[in-house]
C-alpha positions in Angstrom: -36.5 -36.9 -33.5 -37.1 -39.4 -36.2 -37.2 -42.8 -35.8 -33.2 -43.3 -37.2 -32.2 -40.6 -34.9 -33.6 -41.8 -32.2 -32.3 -45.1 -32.3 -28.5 -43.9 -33.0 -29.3 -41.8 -29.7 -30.2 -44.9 -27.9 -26.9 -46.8 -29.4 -24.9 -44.2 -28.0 -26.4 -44.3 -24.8 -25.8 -47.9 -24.7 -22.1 -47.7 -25.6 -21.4 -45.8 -22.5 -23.8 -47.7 -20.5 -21.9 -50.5 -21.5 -18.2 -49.1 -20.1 -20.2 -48.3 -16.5 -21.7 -52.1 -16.4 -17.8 -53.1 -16.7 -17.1 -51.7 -14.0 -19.6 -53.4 -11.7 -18.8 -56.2 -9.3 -21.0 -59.9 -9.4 -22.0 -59.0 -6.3 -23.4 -55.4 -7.1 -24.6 -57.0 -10.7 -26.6 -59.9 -8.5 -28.3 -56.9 -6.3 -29.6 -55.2 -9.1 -31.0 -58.7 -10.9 -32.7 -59.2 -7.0 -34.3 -55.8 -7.1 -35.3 -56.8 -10.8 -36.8 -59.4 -10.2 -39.0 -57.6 -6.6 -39.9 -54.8 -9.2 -41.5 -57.5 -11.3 -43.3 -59.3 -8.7 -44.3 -56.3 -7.7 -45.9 -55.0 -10.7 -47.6 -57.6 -11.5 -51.4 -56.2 -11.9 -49.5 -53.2 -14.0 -47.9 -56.6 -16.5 -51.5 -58.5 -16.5 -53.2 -55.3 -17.6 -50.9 -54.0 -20.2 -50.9 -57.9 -21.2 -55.0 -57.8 -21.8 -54.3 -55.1 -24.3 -51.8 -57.1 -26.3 -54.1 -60.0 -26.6 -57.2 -58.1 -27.2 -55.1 -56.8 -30.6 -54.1 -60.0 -31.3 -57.3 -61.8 -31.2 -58.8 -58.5 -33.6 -55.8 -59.3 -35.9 -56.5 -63.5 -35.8 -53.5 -64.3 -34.3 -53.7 -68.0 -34.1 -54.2 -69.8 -30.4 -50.7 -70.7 -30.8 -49.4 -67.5 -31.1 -51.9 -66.0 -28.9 -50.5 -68.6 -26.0 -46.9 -67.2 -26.7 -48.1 -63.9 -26.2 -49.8 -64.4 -22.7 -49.1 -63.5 -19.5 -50.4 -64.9 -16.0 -49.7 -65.0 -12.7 -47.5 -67.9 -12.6 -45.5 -66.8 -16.0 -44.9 -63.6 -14.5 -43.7 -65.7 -11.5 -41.8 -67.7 -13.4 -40.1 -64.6 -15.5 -39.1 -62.9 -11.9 -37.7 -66.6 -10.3 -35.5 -66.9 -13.8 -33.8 -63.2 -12.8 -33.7 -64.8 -9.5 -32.1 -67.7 -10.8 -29.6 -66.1 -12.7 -28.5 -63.8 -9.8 -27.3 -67.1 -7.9 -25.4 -68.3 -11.3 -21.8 -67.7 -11.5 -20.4 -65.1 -13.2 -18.6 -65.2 -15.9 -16.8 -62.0 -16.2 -13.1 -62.0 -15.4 -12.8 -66.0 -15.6 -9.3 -67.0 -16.9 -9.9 -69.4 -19.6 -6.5 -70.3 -20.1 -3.1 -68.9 -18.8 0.5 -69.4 -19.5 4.3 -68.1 -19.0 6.6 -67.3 -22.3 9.9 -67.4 -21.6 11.1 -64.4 -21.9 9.2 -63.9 -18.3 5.8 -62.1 -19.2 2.3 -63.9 -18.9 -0.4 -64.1 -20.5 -4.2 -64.9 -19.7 -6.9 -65.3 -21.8 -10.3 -63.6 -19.9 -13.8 -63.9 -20.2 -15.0 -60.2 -21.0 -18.6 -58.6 -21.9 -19.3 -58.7 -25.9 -20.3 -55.0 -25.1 -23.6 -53.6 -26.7 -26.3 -56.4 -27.5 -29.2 -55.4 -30.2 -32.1 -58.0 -29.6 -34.8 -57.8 -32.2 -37.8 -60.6 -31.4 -41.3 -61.4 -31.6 -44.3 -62.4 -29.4 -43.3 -63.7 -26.4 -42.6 -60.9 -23.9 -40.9 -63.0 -21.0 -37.9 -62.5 -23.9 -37.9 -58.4 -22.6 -36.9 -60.1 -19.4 -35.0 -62.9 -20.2 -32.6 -61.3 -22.8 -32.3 -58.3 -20.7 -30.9 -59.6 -17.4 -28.9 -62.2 -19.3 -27.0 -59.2 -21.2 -26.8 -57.0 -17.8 -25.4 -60.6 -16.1 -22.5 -60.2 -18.4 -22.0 -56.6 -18.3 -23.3 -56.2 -21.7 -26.0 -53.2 -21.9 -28.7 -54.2 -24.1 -31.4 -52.4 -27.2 -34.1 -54.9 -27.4 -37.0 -54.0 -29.9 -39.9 -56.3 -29.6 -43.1 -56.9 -32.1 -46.0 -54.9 -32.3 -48.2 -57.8 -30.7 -46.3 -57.4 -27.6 -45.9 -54.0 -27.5 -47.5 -53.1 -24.3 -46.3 -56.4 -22.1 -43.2 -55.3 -22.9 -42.5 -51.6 -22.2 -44.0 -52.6 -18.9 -41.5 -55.3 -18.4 -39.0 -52.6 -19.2 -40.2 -50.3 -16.9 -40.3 -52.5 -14.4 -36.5 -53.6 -14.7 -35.3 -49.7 -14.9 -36.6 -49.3 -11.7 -34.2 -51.3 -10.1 -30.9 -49.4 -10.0 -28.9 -50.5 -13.3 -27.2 -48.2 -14.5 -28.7 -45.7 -16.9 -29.7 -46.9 -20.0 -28.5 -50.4 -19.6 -31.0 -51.8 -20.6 -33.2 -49.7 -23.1 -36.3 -51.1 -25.3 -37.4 -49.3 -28.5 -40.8 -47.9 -27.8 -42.2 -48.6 -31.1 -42.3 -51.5 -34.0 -42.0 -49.5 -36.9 -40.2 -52.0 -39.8 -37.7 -49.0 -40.2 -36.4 -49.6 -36.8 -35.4 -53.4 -37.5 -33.1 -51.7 -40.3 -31.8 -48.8 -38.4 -30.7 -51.4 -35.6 -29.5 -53.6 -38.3 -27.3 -51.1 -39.5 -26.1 -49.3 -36.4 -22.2 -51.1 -36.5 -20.5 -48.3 -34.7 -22.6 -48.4 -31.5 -23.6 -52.7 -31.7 -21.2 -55.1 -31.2 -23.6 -58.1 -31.9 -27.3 -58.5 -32.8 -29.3 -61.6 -32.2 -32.8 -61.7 -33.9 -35.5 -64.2 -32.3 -38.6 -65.0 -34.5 -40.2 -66.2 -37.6 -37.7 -67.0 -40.4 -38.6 -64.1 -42.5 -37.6 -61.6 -39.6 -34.2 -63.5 -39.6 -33.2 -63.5 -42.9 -34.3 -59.8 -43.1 -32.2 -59.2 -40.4 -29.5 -61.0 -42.0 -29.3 -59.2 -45.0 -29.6 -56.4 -43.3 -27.3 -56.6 -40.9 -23.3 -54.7 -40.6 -22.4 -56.6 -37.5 -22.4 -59.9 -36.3 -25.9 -61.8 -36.2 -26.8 -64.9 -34.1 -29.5 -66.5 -35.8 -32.2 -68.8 -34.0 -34.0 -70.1 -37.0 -36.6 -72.8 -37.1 -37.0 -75.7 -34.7 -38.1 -78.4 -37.1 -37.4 -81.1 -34.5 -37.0 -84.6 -35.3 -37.5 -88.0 -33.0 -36.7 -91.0 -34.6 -38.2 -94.6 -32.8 -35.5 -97.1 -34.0 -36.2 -100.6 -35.0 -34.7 -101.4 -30.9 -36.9 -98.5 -28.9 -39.1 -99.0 -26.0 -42.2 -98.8 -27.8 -43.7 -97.1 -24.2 -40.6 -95.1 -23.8 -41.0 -93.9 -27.9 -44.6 -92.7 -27.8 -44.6 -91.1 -24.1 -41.4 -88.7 -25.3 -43.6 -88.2 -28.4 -46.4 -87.0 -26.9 -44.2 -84.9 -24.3 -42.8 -83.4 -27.2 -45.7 -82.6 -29.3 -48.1 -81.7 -27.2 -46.3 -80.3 -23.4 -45.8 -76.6 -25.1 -46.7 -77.1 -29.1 -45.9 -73.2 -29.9 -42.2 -73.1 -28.9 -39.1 -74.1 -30.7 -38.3 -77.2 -29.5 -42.1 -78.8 -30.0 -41.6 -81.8 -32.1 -42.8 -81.8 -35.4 -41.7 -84.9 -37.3 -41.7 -88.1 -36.0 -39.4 -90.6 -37.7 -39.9 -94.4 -37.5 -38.3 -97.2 -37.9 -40.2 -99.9 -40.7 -39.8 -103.1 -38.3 -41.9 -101.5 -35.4 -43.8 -99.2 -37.5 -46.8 -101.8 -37.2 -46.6 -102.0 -33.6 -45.9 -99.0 -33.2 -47.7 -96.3 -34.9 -51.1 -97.1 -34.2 -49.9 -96.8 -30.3 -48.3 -93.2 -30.6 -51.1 -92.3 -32.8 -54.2 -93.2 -30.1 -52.2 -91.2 -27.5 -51.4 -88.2 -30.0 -55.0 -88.2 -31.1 -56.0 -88.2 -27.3 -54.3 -84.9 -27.4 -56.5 -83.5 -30.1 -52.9 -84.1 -32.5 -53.3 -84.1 -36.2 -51.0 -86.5 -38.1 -50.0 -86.3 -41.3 -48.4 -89.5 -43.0 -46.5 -90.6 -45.9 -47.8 -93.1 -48.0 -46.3 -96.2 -45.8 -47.9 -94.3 -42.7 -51.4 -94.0 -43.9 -51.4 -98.0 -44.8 -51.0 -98.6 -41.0 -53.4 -95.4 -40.2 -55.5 -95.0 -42.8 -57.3 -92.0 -41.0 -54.2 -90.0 -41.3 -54.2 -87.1 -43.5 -51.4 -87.5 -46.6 -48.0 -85.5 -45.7 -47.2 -83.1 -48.3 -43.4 -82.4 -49.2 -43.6 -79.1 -47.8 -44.7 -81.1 -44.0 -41.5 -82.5 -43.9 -39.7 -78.8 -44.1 -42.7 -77.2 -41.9 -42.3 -75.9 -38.3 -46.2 -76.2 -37.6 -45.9 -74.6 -33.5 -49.4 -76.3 -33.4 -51.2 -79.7 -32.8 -49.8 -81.0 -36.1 -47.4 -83.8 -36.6 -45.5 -85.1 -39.9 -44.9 -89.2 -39.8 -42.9 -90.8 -42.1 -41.5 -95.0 -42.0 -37.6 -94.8 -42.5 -36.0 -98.4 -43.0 -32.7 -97.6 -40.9 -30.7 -95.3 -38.9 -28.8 -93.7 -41.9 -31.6 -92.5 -44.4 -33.3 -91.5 -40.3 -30.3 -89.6 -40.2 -30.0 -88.2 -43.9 -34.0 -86.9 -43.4 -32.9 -84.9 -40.8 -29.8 -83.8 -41.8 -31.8 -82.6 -45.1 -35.0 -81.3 -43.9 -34.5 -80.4 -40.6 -33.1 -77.0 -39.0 -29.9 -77.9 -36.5 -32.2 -77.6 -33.5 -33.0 -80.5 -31.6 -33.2 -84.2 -32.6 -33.7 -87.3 -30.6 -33.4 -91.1 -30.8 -35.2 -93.2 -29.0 -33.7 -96.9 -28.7 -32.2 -99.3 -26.2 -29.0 -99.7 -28.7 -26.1 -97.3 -27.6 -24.5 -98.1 -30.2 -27.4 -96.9 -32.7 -27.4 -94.2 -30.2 -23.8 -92.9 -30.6 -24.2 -93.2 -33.9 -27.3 -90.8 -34.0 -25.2 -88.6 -31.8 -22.3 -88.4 -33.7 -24.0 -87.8 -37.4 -26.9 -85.8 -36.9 -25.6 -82.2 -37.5 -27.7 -80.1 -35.1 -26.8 -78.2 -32.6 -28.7 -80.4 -29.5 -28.9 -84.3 -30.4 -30.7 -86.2 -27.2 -31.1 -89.7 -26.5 -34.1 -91.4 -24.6 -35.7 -87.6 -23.4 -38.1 -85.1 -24.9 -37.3 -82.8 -26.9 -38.7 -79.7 -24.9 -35.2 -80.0 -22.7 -33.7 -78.3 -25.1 -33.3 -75.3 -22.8 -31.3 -73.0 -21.3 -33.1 -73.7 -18.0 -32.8 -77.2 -18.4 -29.4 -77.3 -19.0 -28.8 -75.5 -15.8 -28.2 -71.9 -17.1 -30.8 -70.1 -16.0 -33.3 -68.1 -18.3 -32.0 -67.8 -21.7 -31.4 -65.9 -24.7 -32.4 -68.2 -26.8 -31.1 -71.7 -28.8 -28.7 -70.9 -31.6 -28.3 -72.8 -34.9 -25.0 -71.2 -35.8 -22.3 -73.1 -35.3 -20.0 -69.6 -34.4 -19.8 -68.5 -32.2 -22.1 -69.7 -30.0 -24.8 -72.9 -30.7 -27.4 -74.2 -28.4 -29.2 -72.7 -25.6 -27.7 -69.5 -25.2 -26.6 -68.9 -21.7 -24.2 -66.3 -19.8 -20.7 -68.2 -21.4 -21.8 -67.3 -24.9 -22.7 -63.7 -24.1 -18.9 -63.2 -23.6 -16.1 -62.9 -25.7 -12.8 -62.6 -24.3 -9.3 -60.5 -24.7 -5.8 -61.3 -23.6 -4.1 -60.2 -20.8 -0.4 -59.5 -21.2 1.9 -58.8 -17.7 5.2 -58.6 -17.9 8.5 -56.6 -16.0 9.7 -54.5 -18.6 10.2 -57.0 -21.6 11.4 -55.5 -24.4 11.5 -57.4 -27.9 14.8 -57.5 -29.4 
């Protein structure tokens, strides 16, 4: 079959995969994510050595060490992906939750209840933990799931899907696209009778292709330019240790910082601080022209650093004299991800909270919490920066929509 065909094959497999994982019980659901998560664990060697082959091709192309990190898999990451499916298993479900009920008065009721979306299309790049992590999300909520990953992962993650079919889902539940031909992005794109929703995770150019492309609802996770800001009342220790945490503890994900905001009366005291313990962690910085007076071995920001989601050891620094232009740099430059402030003034703080329009806003912690695991959901699909209809860390409550349930006696309208 061609590669169209084959993909509206899959779309209608998934549609009636979809009315079958309805019709499963938490309990039976949480089985299955157990036995997922054994079938991982124990095909580990079979993950590792598919993995080599992925990174092998990725060195050959250049991939940079970045990129090449997102791609690999060990021990304790494949560990870590089976003790997310794990974790997810114990999370409650929310499937049949009544959001909100009420009695009319002519005697019938009416609830309104969580429900599956349906038929997920996940299109993403690099990191193949995502195979895992979107797929037992989506089978969590009884949605089944098409997930087509890049051609740099390719062989991490059929064997992650192989591993997960194994476990007793019903068939085609969860089903990845077995090659990374462009025309497949557009053929999923375009499939609106068997998607209900398609969520693309990956470089900005894959998401605004996608976009375009797209008949169906899209999620988009675009960039995470993250901001902190060290206001003119931070704890100067407090300011550059969540820095450095958020630079430098994973610098190839989205929620890495990447510009780093300070306040002009502490810049003195305070950059050449943050920029010894940055530099300890090999970080370049890259300063405007107020920065590179106070570190003159700073490389000059261009205007495209302060728009830039580097994903490596690079930083963007730039002197703001108060909380509101702080707050209208990010508001301008940055992507709705994740911004922090760092002060001891709650009111500055609230402030911060309440103007900066992204879709996690933090006070006094890193940057790098902004995730699903962190916030207590489990693995996760990924952080949206849409405001509809879901924004943030994507967990199992925005993998649901929901319908209204009518009961009544025999009401007739007169």
């Amino acid at each position: 079959m061609s590669i169209q065909e084959t993909i509206h094959q899959m779309g209608r497999q998934a549609r009636a995969a979809a009315y079958k994982l309805a019709q499963l019980t938490s309990d039976e659901k949480n089985d299955i994510l157990r036995a997922m998560a054994a079938a991982i664990r124990r095909r580990t060697p079979e993950l590792l050595a598919a993995n080599v082959l992925d990174l092998a091709a990725g060195e050959a192309k250049g991939l940079s060490n970045a990129m090449l990190d997102r791609l690999k898999l060990d021990e304790k990451r494949i560990e870590a992906m089976a003790a997310g499916i794990d974790q997810v298993a114990t999370l409650p479900d929310p499937v049949g939750e009544i959001m909100d009920a009420w009695d009319r008065p002519n005697g019938i009721r009416i609830s309104q209840t969580r429900v599956p979306i349906g038929t997920i299309g996940i299109i993403y790049e690099s990191r193949p933990n995502v195979t895992a992590d979107a797929a037992v999300l989506c089978f969590k909520t009884g949605n089944a799931t098409i997930l087509r990953g890049g051609s740099e992962a390719i062989h991490s993650n059929v064997a992650i899907a192989s591993a997960l079919a194994e476990a007793g889902a019903p068939e085609h539940a969860i089903q990845l696209i077995p090659f990374t031909d462009r025309e497949s992005v557009a053929v999923l794109a375009g499939m609106d009778k068997w998607l209900d929703l398609i969520i693309p995770r990956g470089g900005k150019g894959l998401i605004e292709t996608v976009v375009s492309l797209a008949r169906m609802p899209v999620i988009k996770h675009y960039d995470g330019i993250c901001h902190l800001f060290a206001d003119k009342d931070a704890d100067l220790e407090m300011a550059s240790t969540l820095a450095v945490n958020s630079k430098t503890q994973k610098p190839g994900v989205c929620n890495a910082l990447e510009i780093l905001l300070v306040h002009r009366d502490i810049a003195t005291g305070f950059l050449p601080k943050v920029a010894t313990a940055l530099r300890e962690k090999n970080v370049e910085i890259r300063g405007c022209a107020n920065v590179l007076e106070i570190l003159p071995d700073a490389k000059p920001a261009t205007a495209e650093d302060w728009d830039t989601e580097f994903l490596e050891l690079i930083i963007a620094v730039k002197i703001v004299d108060s909380l509101e232009e702080a707050v209208a740099h990010i508001n301008e430059h940055g992507s709705h991800h994740t911004d922090v402030i760092v002060t001891r003034d709650e009111v500055a703080a609230e402030q911060f909270l309440g103007s900066v329009d992204s879709a996690c806003v933090f006070h006094n912690c890193s940057t790098r919490f902004a995730d699903g695991g962190e916030f207590g959901f489990g693995a996760e699909i990924g952080i949206s920066t849409d405001k509809l209809h879901a924004r943030g860390p994507m967990g199992l409550r925005e993998l649901t929509s929901y319908q209204y349930r009518v009961r009544g006696n025999g009401q007739v309208k007169g």
